[in-house]
C-alpha positions in Angstrom: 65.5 49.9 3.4 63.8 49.0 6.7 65.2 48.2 10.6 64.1 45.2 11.1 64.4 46.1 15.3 62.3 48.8 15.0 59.4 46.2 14.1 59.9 44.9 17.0 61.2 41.3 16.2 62.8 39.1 17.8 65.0 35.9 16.5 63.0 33.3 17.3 60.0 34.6 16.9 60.5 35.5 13.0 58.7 34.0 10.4 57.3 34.4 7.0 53.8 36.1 8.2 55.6 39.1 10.7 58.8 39.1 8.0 57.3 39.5 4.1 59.7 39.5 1.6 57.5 40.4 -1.2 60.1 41.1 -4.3 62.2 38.2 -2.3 59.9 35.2 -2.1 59.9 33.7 -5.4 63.7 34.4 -5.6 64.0 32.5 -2.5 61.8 29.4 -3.5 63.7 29.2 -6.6 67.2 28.9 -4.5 65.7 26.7 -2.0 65.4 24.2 -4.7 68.8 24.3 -5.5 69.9 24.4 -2.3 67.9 21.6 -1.1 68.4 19.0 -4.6 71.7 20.5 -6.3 75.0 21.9 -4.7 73.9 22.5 -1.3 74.0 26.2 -0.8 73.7 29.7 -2.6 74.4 33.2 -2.0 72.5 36.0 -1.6 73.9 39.7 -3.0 72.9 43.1 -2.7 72.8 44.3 1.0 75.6 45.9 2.9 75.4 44.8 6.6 77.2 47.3 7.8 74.5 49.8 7.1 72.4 47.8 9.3 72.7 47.2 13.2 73.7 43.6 14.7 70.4 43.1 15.6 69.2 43.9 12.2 71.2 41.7 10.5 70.2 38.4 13.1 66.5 39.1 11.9 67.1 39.6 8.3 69.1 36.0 8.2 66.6 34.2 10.6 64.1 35.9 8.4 65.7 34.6 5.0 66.1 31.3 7.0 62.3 30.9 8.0 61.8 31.1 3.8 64.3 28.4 2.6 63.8 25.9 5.7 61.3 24.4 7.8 63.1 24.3 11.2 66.6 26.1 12.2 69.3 24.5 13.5 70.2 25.5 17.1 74.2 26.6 17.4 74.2 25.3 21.3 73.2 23.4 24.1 71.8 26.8 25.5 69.5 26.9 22.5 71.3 29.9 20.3 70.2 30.3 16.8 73.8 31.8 16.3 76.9 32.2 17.9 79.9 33.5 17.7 
């Protein structure tokens, strides 16, 4: 699997062109049509995020984000994408 730090991205800056989720994308469209005109939400399986750092996992969810919406919701008035 890949660190998504060491390609040197950051959170707001991800996006379908610098994140390509080759095996992923049609996958992804497929959900976001369920998501978007059925129940409301899905689930994605299969990675383990604690093999991955923090930052890793903030740019693999803004990354899957980018794919299944067009704009992200901010989490606060300071402009976070997430927060805890």
């Amino acid at each position: 699997m890949f660190h998504c730090v060491a390609l040197g991205l950051d959170g707001d800056r991800v996006n379908r062109e610098n994140f390509p989720l080759l095996s992923l994308r049609k996958r992804l469209r497929l959900l976001t049509s369920q998501l978007h005109d059925q129940c409301g939400f899905f689930i994605l399986r299969g990675m383990n995020p604690r093999e991955y750092t923090a930052g890793d996992n903030l740019v693999t969810f803004l990354g899957i984000a980018d794919y299944v919406g067009q704009r992200r919701g901010r989490q606060d008035l300071s402009g976070n994408m997430l927060s805890t």
